[in-house]
NURO-151328 format. One record per residue (C-alpha): residue in one letter; x, y, z. Coordinates in steps of 0.2 Angstrom, whole numbers, plus 2048, in hexadecimal, padded with zeros to 3 digits. Layout:
# residues N
R|a|X|Y|Z;
...
# end
This chain:
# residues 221
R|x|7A5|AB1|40D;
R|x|7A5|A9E|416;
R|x|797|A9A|41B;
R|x|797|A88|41C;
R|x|7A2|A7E|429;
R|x|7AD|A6F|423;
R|x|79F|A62|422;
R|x|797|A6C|413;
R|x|787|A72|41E;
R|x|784|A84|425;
R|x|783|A87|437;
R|x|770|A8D|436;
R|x|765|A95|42B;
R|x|76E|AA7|42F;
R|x|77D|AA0|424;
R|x|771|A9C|417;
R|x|76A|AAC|418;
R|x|778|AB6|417;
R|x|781|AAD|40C;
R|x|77B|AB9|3FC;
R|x|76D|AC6|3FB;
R|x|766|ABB|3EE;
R|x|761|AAA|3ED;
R|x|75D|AA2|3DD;
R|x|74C|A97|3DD;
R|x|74F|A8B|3D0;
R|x|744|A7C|3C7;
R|x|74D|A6F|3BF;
R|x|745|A63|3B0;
R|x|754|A5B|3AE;
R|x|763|A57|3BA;
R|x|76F|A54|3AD;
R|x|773|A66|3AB;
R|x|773|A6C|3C0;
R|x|787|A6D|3C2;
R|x|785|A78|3B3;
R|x|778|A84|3B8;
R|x|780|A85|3CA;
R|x|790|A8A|3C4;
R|x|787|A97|3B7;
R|x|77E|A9E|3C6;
R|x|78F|A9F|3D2;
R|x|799|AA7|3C3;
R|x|78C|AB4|3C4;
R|x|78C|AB6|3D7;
R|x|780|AAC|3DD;
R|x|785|A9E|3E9;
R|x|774|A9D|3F2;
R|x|76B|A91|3E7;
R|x|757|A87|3EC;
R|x|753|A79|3E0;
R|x|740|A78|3E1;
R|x|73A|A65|3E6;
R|x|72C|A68|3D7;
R|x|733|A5D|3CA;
R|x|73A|A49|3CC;
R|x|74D|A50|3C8;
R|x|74F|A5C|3D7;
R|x|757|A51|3E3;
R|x|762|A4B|3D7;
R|x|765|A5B|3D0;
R|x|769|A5F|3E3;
R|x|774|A50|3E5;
R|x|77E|A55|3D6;
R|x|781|A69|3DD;
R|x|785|A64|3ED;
R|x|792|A56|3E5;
R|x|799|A61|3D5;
R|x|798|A74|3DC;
R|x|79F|A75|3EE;
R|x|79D|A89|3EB;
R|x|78B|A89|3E7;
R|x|77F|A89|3FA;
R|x|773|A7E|3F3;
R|x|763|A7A|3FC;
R|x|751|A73|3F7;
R|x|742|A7D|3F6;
R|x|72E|A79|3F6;
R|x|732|A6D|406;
R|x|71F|A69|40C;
R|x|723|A5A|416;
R|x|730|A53|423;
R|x|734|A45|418;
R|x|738|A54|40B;
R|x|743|A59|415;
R|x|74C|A4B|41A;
R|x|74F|A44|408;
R|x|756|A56|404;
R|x|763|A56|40F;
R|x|766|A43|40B;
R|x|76A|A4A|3F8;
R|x|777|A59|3FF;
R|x|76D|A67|401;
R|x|771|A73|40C;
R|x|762|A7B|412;
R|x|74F|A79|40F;
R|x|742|A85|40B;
R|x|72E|A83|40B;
R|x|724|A8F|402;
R|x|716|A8C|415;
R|x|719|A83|424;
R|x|710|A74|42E;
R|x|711|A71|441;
R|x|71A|A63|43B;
R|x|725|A66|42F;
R|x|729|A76|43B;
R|x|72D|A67|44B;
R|x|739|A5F|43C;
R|x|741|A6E|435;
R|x|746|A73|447;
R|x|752|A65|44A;
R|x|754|A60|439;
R|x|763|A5A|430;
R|x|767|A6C|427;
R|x|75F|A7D|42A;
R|x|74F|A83|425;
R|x|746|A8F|421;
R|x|733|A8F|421;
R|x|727|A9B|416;
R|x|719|AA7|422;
R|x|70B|AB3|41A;
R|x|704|ABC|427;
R|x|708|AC0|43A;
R|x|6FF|AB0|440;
R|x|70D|AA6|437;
R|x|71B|AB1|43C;
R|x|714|AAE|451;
R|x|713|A9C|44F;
R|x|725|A9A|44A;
R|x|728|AA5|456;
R|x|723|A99|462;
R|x|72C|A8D|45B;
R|x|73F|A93|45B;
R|x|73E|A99|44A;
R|x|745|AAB|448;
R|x|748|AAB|434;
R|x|739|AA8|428;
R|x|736|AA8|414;
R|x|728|AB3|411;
R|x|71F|AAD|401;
R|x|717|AB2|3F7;
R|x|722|AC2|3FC;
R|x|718|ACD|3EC;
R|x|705|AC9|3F1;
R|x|707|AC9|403;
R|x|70C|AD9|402;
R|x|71B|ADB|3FA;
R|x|729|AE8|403;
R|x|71D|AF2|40E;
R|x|719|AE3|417;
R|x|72A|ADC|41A;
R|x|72B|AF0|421;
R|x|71B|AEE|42A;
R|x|721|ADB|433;
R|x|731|AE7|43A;
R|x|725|AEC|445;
R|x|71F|ADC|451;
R|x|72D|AD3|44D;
R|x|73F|ADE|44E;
R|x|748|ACE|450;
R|x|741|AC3|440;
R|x|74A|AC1|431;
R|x|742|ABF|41E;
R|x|749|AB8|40E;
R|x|738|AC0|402;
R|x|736|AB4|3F2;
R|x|726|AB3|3E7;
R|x|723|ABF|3D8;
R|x|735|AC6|3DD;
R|x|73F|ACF|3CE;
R|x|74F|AD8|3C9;
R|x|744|AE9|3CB;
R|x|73C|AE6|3DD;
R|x|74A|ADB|3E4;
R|x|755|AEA|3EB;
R|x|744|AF0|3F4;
R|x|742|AE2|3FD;
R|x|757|AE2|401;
R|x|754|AF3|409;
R|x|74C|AEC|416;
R|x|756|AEA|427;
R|x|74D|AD9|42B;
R|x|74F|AD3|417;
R|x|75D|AC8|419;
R|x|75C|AC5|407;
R|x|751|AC0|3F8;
R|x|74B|AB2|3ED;
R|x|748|AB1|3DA;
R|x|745|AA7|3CB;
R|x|747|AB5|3C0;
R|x|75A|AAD|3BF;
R|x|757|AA0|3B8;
R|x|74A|A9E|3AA;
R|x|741|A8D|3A4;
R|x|747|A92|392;
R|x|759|A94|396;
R|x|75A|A84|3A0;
R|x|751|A78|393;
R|x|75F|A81|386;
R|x|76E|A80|391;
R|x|771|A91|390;
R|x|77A|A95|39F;
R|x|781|AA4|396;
R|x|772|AAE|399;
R|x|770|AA5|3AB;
R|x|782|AAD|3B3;
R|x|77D|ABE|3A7;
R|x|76B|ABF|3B1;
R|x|775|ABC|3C2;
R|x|781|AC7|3BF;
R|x|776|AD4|3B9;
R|x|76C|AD1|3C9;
R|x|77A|AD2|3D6;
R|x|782|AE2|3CF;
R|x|770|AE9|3D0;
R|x|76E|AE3|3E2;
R|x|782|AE7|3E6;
R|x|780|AFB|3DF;
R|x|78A|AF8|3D0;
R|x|788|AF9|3BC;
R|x|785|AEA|3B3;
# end
């Protein structure tokens, strides 16, 4: 599936969304080795990848996906601010995610440089991007807040609202979530270990994704 237009950027955050029911959500130490683990990731069916801003090497690590892996749908993840967001898409990415939202990161993300996608926990949250032209949220931390059932129970009020679940997401409990007709798709760090990135081992990276996506897909591993 396309799901970006000629300039490299998707159209809104509904491209992003349904690009791939899964969404690896990444941190990366060390940006030497991000083509690598993009490519890993895209060998094993993943193409939606969110580098976390936690460490010094993200945008880099973004810069260097966006340059070397036109395949991979790279976006930045832990956005708190607008100037987050803005040096994001100044590195390449493709979308941004926060794991909350502020009014004014909310006012930024609206007319922002790339789609984006903010994080709601309870109704409240959910009304007040509502309010604000937002129809698609992240719903972090997707396991405490509820996990499934409430993602069933926010079907309810908002029919029309859109959820990517991440947060004490795995291969077990992943499908649940998919099952969901407002579950667009589904984030995880289980893809993508801290031992197996210091190591290089992209080996077991594409082996976890593909394990993963024949899991969400129906099929045998």
């Amino acid at each position: 599936m396309s799901v970006r237009p000629s300039d490299g950027r998707p159209t809104s955050i509904d491209t992003v969304l349904d690009a791939s029911p899964l969404m690896a959500v990444v941190v990366i130490a060390d940006a030497k080795g991000a083509s690598e683990l993009a490519r890993a990731l895209v060998r094993g069916g993943v193409v939606s990848i969110e580098v976390t801003l936690r460490t010094p090497a993200a945008l880099e690590a973004i810069r260097r996906i966006a340059g070397e892996v036109p395949e991979a749908l790279v976006g930045a993840g832990t956005v708190l601010t607008p100037k987050d967001l803005h040096a994001s898409a100044e590195a390449g990415a493709r979308f941004a995610v926060s794991p909350g939202a502020t009014s004014a990161l909310l006012d930024a993300g609206r007319d922002g440089p790339i789609p984006y996608l903010p994080a709601v926990a309870t109704a409240s949250e959910i009304m007040e991007g509502l309010a604000l032209g937002y129809s698609a949220f992240k719903a972090f931390p997707a396991a405490v807040i509820g996990g499934p059932a409430a993602l069933k129970a926010f079907a309810g009020p908002f029919a029309d609202v859109r959820f990517c679940p991440t947060g004490g997401i795995t291969v077990a409990t992943a499908a649940d979530y998919l099952a969901l007709p407002n579950v667009a798709c589904v984030g995880g760090s289980w893809l993508t270990p801290a031992e197996a990135l210091k190591a290089g081992d992209w080996a077991t990276v594409e082996r976890l994704a593909r394990e993963a996506m024949a899991v969400l897909s129906g099929r045998a591993a």
